[in-house]
FILO-955164 format. One record per residue: x, y, z of N, C-alpha, C in turn. Coordinates in nm, 4 decimals. Layout:
BEGIN
NODE       n.X       n.Y       n.Z      ca.X      ca.Y      ca.Z       c.X       c.Y       c.Z
NODE         X         Y         Z         X         Y         Z         X         Y         Z
...
//
This chain:
BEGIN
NODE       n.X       n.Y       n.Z      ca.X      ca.Y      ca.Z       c.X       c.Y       c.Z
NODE    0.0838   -0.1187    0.0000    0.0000    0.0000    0.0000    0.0881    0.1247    0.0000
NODE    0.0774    0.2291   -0.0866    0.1142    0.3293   -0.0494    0.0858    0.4183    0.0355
NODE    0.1654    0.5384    0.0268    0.1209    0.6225    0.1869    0.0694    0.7519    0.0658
NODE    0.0012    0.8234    0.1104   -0.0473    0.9378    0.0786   -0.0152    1.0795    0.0782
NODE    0.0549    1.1552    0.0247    0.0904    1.2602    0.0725    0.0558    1.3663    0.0503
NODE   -0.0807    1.3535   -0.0384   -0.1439    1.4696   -0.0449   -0.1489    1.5876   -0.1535
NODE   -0.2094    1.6772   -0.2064   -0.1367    1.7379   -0.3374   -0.0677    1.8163   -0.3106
NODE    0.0496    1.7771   -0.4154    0.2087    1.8552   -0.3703    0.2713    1.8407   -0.5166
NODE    0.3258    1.9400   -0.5093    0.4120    1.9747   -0.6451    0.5399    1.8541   -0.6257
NODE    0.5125    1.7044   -0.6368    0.6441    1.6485   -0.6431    0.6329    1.4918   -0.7433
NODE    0.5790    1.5763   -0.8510    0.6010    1.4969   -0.9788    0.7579    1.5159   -0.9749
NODE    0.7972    1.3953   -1.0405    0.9741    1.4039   -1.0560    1.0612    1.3114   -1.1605
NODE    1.1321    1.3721   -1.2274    1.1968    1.4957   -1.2253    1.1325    1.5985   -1.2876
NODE    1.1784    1.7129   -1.3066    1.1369    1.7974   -1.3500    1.2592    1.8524   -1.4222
NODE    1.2430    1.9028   -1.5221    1.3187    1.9768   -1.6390    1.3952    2.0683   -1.5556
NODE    1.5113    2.1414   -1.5483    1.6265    2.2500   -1.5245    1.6156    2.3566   -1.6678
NODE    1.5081    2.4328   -1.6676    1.5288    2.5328   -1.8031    1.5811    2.6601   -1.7539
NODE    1.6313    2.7768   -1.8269    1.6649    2.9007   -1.7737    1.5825    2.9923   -1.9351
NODE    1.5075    3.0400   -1.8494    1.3777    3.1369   -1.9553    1.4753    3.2426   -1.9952
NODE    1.5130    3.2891   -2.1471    1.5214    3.4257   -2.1498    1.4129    3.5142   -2.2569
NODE    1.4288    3.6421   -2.1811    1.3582    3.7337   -2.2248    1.4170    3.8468   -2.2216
NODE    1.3674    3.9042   -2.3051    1.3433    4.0846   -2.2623    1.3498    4.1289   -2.1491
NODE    1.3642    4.2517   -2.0475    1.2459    4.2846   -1.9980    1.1656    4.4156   -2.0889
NODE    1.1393    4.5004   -1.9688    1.0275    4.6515   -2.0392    1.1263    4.7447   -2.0931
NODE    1.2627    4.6989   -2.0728    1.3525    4.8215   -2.1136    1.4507    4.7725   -2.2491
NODE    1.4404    4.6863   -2.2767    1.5028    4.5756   -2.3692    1.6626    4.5219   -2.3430
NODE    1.6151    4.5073   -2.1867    1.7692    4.4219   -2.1099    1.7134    4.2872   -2.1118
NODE    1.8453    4.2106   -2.1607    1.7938    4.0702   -2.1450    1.8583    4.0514   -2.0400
NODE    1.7385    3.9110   -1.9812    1.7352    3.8619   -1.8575    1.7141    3.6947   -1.8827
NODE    1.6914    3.6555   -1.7664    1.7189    3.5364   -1.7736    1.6674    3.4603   -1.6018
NODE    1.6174    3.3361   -1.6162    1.5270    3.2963   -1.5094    1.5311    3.1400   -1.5188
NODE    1.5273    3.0739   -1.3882    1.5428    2.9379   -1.4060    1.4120    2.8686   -1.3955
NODE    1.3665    2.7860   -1.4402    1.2302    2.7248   -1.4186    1.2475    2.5782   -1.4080
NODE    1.1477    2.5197   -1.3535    1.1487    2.3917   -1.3266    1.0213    2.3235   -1.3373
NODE    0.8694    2.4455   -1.3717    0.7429    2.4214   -1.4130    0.7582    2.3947   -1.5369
NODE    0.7800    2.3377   -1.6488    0.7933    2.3124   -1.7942    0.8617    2.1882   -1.8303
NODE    0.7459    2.1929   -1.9738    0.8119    2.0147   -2.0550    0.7065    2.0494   -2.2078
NODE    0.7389    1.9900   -2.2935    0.7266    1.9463   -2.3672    0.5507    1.9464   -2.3861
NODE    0.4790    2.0384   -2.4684    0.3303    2.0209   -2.4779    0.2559    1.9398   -2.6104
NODE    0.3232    1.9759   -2.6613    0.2409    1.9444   -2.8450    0.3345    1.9378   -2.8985
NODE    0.3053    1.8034   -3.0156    0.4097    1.7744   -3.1460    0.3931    1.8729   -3.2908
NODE    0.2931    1.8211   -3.3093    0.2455    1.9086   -3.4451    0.1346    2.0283   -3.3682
NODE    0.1833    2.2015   -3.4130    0.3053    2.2508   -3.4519    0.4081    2.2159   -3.3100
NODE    0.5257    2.1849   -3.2995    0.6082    2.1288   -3.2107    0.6025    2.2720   -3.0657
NODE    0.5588    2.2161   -2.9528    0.5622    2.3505   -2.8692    0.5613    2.2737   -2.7052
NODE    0.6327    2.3754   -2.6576    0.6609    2.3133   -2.5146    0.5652    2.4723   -2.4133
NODE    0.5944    2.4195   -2.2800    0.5055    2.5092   -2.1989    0.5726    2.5353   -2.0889
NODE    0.5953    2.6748   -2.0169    0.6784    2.7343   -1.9481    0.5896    2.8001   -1.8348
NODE    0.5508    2.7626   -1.7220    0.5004    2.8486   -1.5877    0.5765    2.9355   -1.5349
NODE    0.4894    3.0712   -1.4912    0.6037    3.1163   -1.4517    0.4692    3.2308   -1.3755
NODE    0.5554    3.2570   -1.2148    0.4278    3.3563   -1.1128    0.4318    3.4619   -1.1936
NODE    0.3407    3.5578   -1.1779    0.3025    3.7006   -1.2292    0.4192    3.7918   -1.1296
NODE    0.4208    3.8189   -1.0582    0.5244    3.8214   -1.0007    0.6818    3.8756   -1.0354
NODE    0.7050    3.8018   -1.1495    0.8591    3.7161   -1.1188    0.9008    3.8700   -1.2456
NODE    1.0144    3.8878   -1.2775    1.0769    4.0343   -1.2843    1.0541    3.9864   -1.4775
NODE    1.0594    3.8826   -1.5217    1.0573    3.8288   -1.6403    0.9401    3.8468   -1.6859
NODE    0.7782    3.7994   -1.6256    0.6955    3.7964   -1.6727    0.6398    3.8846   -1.7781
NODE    0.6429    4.0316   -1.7435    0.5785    4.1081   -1.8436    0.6646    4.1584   -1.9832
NODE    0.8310    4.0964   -1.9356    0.8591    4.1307   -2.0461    0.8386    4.0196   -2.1908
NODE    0.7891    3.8836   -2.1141    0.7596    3.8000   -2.2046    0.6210    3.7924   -2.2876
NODE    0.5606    3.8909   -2.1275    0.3950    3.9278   -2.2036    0.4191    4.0400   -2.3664
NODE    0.5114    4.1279   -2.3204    0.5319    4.2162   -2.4010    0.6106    4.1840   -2.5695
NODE    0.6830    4.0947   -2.5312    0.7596    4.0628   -2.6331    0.7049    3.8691   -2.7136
NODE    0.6182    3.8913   -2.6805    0.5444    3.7685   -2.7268    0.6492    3.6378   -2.7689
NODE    0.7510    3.6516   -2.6582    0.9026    3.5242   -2.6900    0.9796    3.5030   -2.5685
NODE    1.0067    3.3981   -2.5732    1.0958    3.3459   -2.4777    1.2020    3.2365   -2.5249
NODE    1.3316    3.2354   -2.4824    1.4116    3.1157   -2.5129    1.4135    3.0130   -2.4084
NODE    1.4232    2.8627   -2.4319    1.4480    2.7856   -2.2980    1.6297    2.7380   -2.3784
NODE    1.7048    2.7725   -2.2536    1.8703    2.7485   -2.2497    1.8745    2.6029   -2.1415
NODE    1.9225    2.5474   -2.1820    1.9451    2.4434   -2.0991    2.1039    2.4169   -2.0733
NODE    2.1166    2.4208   -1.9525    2.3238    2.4340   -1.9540    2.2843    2.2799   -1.9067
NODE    2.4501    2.2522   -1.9169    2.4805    2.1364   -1.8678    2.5355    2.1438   -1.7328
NODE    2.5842    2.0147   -1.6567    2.6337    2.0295   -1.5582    2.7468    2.1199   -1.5074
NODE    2.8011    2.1547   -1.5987    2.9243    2.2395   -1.5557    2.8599    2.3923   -1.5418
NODE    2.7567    2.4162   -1.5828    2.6807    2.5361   -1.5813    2.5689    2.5467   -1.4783
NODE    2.6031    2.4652   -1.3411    2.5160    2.4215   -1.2501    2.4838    2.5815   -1.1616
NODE    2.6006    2.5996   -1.1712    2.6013    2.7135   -1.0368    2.5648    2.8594   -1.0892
NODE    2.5484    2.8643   -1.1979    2.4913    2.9815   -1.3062    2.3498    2.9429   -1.2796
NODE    2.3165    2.8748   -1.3418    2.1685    2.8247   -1.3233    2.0959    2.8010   -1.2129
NODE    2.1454    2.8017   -1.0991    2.0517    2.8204   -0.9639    2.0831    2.9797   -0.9256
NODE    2.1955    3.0405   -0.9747    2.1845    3.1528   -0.8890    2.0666    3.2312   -0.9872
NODE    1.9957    3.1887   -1.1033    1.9542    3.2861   -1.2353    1.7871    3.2483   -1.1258
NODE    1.8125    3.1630   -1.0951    1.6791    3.1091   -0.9854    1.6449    3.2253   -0.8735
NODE    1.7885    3.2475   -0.8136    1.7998    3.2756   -0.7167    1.7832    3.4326   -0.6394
NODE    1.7537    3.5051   -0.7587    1.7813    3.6898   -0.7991    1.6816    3.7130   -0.8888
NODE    1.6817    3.8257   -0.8660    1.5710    3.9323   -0.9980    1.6476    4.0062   -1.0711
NODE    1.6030    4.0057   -1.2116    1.6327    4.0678   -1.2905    1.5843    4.1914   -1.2626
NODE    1.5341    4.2649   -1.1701    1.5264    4.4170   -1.1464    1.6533    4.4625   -1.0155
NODE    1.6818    4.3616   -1.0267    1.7714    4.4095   -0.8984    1.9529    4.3596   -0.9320
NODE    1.9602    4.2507   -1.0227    2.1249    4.2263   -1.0672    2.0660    4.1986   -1.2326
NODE    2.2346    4.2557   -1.2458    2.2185    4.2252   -1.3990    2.3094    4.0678   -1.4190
NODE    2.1887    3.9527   -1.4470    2.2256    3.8172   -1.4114    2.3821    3.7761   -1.5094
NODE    2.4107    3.8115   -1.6082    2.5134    3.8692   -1.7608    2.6117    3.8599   -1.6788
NODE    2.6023    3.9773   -1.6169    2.7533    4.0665   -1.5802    2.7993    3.9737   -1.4734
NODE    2.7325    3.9105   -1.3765    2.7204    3.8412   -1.2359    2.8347    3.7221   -1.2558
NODE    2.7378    3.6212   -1.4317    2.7827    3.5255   -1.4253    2.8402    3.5270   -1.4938
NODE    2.9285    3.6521   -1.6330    3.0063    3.6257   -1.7340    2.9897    3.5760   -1.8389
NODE    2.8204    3.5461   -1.8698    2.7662    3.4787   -1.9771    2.7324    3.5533   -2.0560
NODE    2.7240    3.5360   -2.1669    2.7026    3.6184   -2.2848    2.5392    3.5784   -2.3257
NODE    2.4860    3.7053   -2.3369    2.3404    3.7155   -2.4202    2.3673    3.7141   -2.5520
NODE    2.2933    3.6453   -2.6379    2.2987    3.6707   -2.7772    2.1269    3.7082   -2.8078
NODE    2.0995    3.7898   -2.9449    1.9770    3.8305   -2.9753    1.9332    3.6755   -3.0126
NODE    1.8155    3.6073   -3.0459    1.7500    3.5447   -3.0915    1.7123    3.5901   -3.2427
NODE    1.7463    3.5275   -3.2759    1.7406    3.4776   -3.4392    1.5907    3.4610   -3.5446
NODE    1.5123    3.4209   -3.4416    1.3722    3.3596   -3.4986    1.2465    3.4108   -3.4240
NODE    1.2791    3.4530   -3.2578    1.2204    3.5230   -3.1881    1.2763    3.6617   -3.1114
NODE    1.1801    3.7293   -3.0321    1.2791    3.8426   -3.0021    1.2439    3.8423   -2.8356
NODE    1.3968    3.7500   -2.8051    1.4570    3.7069   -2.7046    1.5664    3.6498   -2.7048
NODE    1.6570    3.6890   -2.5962    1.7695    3.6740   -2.5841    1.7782    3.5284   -2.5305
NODE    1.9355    3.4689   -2.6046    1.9552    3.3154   -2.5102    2.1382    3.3620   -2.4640
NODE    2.1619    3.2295   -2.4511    2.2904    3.1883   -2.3410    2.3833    3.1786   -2.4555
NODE    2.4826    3.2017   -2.4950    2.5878    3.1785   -2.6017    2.6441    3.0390   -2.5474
NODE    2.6712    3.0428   -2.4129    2.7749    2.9219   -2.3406    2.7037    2.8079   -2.3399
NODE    2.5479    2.8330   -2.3310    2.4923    2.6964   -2.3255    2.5131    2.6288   -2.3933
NODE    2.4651    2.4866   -2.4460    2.4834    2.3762   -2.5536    2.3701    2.3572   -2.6207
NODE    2.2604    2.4026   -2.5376    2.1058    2.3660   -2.6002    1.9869    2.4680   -2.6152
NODE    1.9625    2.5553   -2.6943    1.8506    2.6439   -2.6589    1.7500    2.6288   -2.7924
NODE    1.6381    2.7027   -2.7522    1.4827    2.7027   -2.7867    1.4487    2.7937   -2.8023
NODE    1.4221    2.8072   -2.9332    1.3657    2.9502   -2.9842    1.1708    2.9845   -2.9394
NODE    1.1225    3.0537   -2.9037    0.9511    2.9921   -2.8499    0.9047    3.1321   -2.8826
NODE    0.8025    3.1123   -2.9744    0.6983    3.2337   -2.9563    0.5879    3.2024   -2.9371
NODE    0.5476    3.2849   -2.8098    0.3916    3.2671   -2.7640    0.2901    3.2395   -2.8460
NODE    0.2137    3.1153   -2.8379    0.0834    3.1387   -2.8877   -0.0322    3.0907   -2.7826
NODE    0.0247    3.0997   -2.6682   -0.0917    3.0413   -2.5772   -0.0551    3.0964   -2.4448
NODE   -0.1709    3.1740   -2.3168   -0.1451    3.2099   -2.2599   -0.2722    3.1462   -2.1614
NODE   -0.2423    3.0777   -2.0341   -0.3041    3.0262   -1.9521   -0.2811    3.0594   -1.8451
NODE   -0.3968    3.1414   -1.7924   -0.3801    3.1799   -1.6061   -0.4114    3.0313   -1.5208
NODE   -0.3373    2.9801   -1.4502   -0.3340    2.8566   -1.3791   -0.3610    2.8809   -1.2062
NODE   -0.3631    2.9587   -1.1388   -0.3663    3.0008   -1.0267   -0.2636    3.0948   -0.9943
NODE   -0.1259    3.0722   -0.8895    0.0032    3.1329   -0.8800    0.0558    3.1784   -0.9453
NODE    0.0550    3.0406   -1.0910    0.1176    3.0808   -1.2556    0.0467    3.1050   -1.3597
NODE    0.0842    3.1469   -1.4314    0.0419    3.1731   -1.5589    0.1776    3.0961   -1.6225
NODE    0.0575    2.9996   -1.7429    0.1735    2.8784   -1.8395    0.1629    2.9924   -2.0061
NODE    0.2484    2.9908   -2.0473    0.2802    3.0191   -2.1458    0.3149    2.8811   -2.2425
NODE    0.2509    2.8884   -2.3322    0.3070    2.7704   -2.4318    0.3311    2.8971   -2.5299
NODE    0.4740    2.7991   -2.5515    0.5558    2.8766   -2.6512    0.6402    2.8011   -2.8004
NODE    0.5631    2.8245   -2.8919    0.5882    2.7639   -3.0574    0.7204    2.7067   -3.0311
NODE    0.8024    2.6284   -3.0943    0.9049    2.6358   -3.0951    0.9319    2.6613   -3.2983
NODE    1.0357    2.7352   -3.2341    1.0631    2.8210   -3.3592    1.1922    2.7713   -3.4341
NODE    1.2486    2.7444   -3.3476    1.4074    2.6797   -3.3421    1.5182    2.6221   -3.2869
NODE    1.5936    2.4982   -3.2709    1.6673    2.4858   -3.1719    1.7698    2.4901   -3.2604
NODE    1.8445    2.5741   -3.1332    2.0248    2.5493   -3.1731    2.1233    2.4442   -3.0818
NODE    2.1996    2.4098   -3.1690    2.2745    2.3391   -3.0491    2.4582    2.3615   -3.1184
NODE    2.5242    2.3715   -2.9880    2.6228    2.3370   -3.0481    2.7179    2.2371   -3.0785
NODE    2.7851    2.2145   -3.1627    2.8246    2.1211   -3.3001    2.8386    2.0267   -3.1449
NODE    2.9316    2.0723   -3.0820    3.0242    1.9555   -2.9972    2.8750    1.8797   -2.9131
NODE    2.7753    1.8831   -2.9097    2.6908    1.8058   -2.8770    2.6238    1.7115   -2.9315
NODE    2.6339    1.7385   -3.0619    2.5346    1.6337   -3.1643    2.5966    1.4981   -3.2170
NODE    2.5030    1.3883   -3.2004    2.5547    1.2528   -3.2451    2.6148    1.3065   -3.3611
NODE    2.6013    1.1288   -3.4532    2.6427    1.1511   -3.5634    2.5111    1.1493   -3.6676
NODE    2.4082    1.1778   -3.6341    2.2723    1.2079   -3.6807    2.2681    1.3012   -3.7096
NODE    2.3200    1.4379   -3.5930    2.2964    1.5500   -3.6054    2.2099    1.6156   -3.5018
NODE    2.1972    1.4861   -3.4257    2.0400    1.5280   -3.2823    2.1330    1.5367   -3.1657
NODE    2.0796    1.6253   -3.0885    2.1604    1.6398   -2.9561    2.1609    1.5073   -2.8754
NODE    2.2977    1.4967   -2.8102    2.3144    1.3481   -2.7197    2.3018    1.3980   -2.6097
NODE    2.2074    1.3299   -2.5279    2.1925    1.3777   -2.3941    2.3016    1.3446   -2.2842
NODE    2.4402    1.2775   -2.3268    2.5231    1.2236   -2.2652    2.6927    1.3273   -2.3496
NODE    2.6255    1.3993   -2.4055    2.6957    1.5381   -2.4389    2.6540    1.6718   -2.3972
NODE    2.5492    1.6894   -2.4433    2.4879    1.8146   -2.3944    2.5083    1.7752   -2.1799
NODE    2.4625    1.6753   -2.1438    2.5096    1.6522   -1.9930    2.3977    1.7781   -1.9177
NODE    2.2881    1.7610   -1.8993    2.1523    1.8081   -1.8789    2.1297    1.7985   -1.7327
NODE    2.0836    1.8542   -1.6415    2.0167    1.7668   -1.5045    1.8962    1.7922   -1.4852
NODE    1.8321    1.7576   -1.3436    1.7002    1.7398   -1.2944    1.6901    1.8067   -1.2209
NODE    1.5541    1.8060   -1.1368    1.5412    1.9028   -1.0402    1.3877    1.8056   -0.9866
NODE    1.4087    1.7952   -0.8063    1.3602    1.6695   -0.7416    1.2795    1.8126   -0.6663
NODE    1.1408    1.8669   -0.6465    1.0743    1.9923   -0.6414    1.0652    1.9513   -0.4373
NODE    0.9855    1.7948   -0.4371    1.0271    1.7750   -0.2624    1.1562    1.8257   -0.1698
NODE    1.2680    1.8120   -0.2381    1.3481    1.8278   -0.1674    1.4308    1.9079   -0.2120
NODE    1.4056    2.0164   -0.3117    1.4614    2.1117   -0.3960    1.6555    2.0825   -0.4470
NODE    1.6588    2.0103   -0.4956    1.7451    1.9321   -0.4942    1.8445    1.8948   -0.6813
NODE    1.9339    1.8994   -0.7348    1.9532    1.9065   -0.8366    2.0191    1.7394   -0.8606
NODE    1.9918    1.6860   -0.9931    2.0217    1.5192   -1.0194    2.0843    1.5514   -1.1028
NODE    2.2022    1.4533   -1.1812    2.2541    1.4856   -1.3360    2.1641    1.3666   -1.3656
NODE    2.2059    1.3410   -1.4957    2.0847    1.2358   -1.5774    2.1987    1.1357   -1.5383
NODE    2.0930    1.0242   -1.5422    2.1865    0.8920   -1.4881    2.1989    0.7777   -1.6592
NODE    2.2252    0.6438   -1.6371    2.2527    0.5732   -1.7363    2.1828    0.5704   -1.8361
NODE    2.2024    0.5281   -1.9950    2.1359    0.4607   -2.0648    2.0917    0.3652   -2.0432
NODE    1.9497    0.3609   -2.0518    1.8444    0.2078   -2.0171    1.8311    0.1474   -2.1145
NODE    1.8202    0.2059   -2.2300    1.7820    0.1523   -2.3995    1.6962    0.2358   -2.4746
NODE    1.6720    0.2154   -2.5877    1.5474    0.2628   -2.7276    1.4376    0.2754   -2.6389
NODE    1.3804    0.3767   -2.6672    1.2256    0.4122   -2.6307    1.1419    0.3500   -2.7422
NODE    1.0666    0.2969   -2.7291    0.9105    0.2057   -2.8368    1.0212    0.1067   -2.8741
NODE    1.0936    0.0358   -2.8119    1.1625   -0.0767   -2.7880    1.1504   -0.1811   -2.7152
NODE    1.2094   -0.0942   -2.5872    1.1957   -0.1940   -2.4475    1.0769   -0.2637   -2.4072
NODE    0.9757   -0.2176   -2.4507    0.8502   -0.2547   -2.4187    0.7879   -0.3344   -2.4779
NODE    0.8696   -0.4296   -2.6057    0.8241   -0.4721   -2.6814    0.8124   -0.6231   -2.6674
NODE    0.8815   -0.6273   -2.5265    0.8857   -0.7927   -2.4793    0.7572   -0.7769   -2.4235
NODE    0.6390   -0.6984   -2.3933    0.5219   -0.7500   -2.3862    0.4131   -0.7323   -2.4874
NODE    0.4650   -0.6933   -2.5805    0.3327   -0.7181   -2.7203    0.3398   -0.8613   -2.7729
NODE    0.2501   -0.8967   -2.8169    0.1856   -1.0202   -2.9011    0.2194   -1.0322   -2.9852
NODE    0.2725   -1.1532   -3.0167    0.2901   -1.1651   -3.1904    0.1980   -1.2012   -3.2535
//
């Protein structure tokens, strides 16, 4: 039997993204999230929560775009402090030595240093209670070269990605290869 614990934000894992945007003055900023994944295939679009609140929000209302940057492990301690501060109060850039670049496809700034980012323009805006979810198009991913198999698709054992455990606020790196996805599962279909 299980034990019960009631409703609690501790689905797990949860994605490590860092939102950039605008803000109202056209400084890019930058924000870590851990509400977001992956929404719709066709047109391809993922979904980003984020409080009304938070120093990012209106410039994403305003600029109808956001990037999701995903660092890798070596970019651990950038990425909680981007959590950790407001963009009205440090300029997150200068703090951590990272370079903003303009966005290409949307108009929002991403991470130059990262390995993985997401181009997203709003087409969906959902008040959820605390948050408001933004689903955001994806417009484009970049990655860089030194991450991609020999396909051309990012390796998640290059790019080197982590988690985030929301119970115990807590950061994971990704652990082993298990195998093929619509594979493994195939020792219980019928012939």
């Amino acid at each position: 039997m299980k034990t019960s614990l009631g409703p609690k934000i501790l689905a797990q894992p949860s994605p490590v993204w860092v939102i950039g945007s605008y803000d109202r003055k056209g400084n890019p900023n930058v924000m870590t999230s851990a509400w977001c994944g992956i929404c719709c295939s066709k047109p391809p679009c993922l979904a980003v929560s984020i409080q009304t609140p938070r120093y990012s929000f209106p410039g994403i209302m305003e600029h109808k775009a956001f990037t999701v940057n995903i660092g890798s492990v070596d970019q651990i301690n950038a990425v909680d402090y981007f959590g950790m501060v407001s963009g009205s109060k440090e300029d997150k850039f200068k703090a951590t030595g990272l370079t903003p670049v303009r966005g290409e496809k949307v108009d929002a700034p991403y991470i130059d240093e990262f390995p993985l980012i997401v181009e997203c323009k709003v087409v969906g805006v959902n008040e959820l209670g605390v948050h408001t979810q933004f689903v955001g198009e994806i417009m484009d991913v970049k990655a860089d070269p030194s991450v991609l198999d020999g396909k051309g698709t990012p390796d998640i054992a290059k790019v080197r990605p982590f988690v985030f455990t929301p119970g115990n606020r807590a950061y994971h790196a990704i652990g082993d290869y298990l195998g093929q996805g619509f594979d493994l599962g195939k020792i219980f279909m019928t012939k």
